[in-house]
C-alpha positions in Angstrom: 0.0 0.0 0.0 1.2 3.5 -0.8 1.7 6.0 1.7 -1.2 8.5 0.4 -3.6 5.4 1.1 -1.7 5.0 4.5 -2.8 8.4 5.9 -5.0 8.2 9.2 -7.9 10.3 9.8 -6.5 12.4 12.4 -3.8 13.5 10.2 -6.6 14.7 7.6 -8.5 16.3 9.5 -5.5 18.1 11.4 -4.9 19.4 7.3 -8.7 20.8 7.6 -8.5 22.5 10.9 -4.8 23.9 10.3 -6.8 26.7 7.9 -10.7 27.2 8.9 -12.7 26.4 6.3 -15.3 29.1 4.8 -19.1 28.2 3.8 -17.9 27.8 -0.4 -15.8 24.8 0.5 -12.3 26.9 0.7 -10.3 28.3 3.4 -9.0 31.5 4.3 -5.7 31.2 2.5 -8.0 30.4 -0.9 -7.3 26.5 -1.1 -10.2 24.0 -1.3 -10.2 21.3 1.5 -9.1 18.8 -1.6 -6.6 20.4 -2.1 -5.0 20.9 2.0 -6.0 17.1 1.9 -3.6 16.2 -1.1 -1.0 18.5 0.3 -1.0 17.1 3.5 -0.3 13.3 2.0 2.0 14.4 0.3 4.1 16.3 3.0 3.6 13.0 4.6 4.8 10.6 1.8 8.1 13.0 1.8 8.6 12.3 5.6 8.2 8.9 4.9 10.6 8.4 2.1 13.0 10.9 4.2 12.5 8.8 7.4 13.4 5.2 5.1 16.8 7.3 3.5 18.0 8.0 7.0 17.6 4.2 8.3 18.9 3.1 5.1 22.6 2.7 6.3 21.7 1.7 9.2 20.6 -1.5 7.7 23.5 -1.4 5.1 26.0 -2.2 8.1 23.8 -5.1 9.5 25.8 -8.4 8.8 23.2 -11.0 8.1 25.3 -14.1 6.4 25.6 -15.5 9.8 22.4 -15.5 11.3 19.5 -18.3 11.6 17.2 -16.6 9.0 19.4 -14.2 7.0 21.0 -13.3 3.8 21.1 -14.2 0.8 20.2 -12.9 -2.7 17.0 -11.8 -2.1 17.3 -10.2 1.1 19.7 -7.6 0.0 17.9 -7.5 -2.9 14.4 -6.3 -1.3 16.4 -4.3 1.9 15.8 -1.3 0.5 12.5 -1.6 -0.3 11.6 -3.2 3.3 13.5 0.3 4.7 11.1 2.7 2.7 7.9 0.7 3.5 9.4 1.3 7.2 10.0 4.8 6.7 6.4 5.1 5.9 4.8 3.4 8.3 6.5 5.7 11.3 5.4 8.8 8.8 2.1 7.3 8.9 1.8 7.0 12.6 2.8 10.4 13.4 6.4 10.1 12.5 9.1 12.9 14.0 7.5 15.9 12.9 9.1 16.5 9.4 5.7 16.4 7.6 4.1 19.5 9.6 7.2 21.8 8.5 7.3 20.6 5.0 2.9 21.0 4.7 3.2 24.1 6.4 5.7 25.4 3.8 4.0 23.9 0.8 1.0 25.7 1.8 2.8 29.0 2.2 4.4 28.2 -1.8 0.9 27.3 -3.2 -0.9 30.7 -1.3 2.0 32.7 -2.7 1.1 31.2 -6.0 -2.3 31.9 -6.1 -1.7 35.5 -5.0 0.9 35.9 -7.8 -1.8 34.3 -10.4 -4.5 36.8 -9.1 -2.5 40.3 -9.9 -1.2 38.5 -12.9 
C-alpha cells in the first residue's frame, strides 16, 4: 500500500482544521479542502521516504550471512525496499515531525502562488 492510502484520519482532519474552512468549501488562504488534503499526503509521503533514507545505512552495516534466518540474494535484494515501507509506516503514525514543517511550507508556496496568479 502506498503512503497516500496509509494516511490516518486524524492527520486529515489536522490538514482541515490547520486553515478554517469558509461556507464555499475553501479556506481562508483560498485552497479548497481537496486540495489541503492532497497537500497534507504528500508532505507525509516526503517524511516517509526521508525517514526510510536515514535508516537506510543503518541497515546497510547489519551483517546477516551469519544469522539463523538471514542473507542471501534476495534479502539484500528487497532491503531497501523493506527500509522505505518502514519509513512510511513511522510517517504514517505520526512520524518525528518533518511532515508538519514541510505542509506548512507547501501551503505558504501554493498561497503565494495563487496571490501571484490573481495580480497576474
Amino acid at each position: 500500500m502506498s503512503a497516500v492510502s496509509n494516511v490516518n484520519a486524524a492527520q486529515i482532519t489536522s490538514a482541515q482544521n490547520a486553515a478554517s474552512t469558509t461556507q464555499a468549501g475553501t479556506t481562508q488562504s483560498g485552497l479548497s479542502a481537496q486540495a489541503l488534503e492532497k497537500t497534507r499526503k504528500a508532505a507525509i509521503e516526503f517524511e516517509g521516504m526521508t525517514i526510510g533514507e536515514m535508516l537506510q545505512p543503518m541497515f546497510d552495516t547489519v551483517d546477516t550471512a551469519n544469522s539463523l534466518f538471514g542473507g542471501g540474494a534476495a534479502e539484500s535484494q528487497f532491503r531497501s525496499l523493506q527500509v522505505l515501507e518502514m519509513g512510511k509506516q513511522i510517517a504514517n503514525n505520526g512520524g518525528i515531525g518533518l511532515a508538519d514543517s514541510v505542509y506548512r511550507q507547501m501551503l505558504a508556496m501554493q498561497e503565494k502562488a495563487q496571490q501571484e496568479k490573481g495580480t497576474s
